[in-house]
TIFI-442067 format. One record per residue (C-alpha): residue number from 0; residue in one letter; x, y, z. Coordinates in steps of 0.001 Angstrom, whole numbers, plus 500000, padded with zeros to 6 digits. Example, Ala and Ser with C-alpha at 12.3 -4.5 7.8 and 13.67 -1.06 7.14 Angstrom:
// residues 2
 seq type     xx     yy     zz
   0    A 512300 495500 507800
   1    S 513670 498940 507140
***
This chain:
// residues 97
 seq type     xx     yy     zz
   0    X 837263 968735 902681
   1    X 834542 970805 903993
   2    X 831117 970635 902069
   3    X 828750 973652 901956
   4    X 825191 973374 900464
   5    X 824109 976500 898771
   6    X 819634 975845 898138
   7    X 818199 976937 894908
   8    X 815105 978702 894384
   9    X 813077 979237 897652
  10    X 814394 975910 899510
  11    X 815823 976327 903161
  12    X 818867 973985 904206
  13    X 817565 973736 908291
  14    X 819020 971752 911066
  15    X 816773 970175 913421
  16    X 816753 971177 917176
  17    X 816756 968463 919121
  18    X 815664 969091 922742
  19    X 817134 967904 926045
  20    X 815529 964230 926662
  21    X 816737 964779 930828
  22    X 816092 967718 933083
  23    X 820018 968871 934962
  24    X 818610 967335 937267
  25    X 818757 964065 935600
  26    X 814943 963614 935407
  27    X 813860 961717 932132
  28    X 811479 963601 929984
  29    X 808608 961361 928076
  30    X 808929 961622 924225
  31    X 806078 963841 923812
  32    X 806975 967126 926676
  33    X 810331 967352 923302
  34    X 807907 966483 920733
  35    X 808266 970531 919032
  36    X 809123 970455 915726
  37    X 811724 973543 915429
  38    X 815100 973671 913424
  39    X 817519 976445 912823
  40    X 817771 977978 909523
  41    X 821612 976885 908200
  42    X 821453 978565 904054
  43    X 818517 979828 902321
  44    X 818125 980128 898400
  45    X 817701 982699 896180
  46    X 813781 982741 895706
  47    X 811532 981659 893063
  48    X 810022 983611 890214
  49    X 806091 984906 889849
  50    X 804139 984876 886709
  51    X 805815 988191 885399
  52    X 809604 987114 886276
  53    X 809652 988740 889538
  54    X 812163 987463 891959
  55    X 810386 986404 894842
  56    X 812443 985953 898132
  57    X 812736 983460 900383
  58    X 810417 984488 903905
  59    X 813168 983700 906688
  60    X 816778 983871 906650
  61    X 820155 982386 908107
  62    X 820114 982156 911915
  63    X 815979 981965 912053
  64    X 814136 979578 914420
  65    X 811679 977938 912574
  66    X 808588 975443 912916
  67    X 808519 972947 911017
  68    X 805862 970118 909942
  69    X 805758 966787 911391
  70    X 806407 965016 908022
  71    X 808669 966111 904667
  72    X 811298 967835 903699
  73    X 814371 966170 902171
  74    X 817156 964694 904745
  75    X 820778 965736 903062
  76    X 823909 964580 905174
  77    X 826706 966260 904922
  78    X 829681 964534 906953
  79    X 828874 963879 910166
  80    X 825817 966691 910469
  81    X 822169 965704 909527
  82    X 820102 968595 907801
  83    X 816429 968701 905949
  84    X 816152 970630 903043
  85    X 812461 972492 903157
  86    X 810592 974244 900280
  87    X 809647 977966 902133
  88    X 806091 977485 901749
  89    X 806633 974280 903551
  90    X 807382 976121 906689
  91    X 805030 976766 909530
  92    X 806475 979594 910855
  93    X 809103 981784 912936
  94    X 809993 981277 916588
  95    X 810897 983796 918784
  96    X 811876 984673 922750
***
């Protein structure tokens, strides 16, 4: 049975990119050349609420590259797949090409 986790409020569901450790050419990077901490954005949650009941939205959306910081978030696993659930304050910020 397939499992899909729908976020409340402003939390993001992201998976973690985790970048090549060896060149094609089969040169072995050092730990800290992959040491960017990005994820892709997997299910985002409604929003949150302001002081008058406004429904605030969530900053990214589904299919975003984000930054993320080096510590927190929540690890969920769901099957096989690891993903970090992050409150969207908690993120640094968009990537882009």
């Amino acid at each position: 049975m397939a499992k899909r986790l729908i976020p409340l409020l402003n939390r993001v569901l992201v998976q973690k990119i985790t970048p090549p450790s060896k060149t094609t050419a089969g040169i072995l990077l050092p730990e800290k050349t992959s040491k960017l901490n990005s994820g892709k954005v997997v299910a985002v949650g409604p929003g949150s609420h302001d002081r008058e009941g406004k429904l605030v939205p969530v900053s990214v959306k589904e299919g975003d590259t984000v930054l993320l910081p080096e510590y927190g978030g929540t690890e969920v696993k769901l099957g096989e797949k690891e993903y970090h659930l992050y409150r969207d304050e908690d993120i640094l910020g968009t990537l882009h090409e």
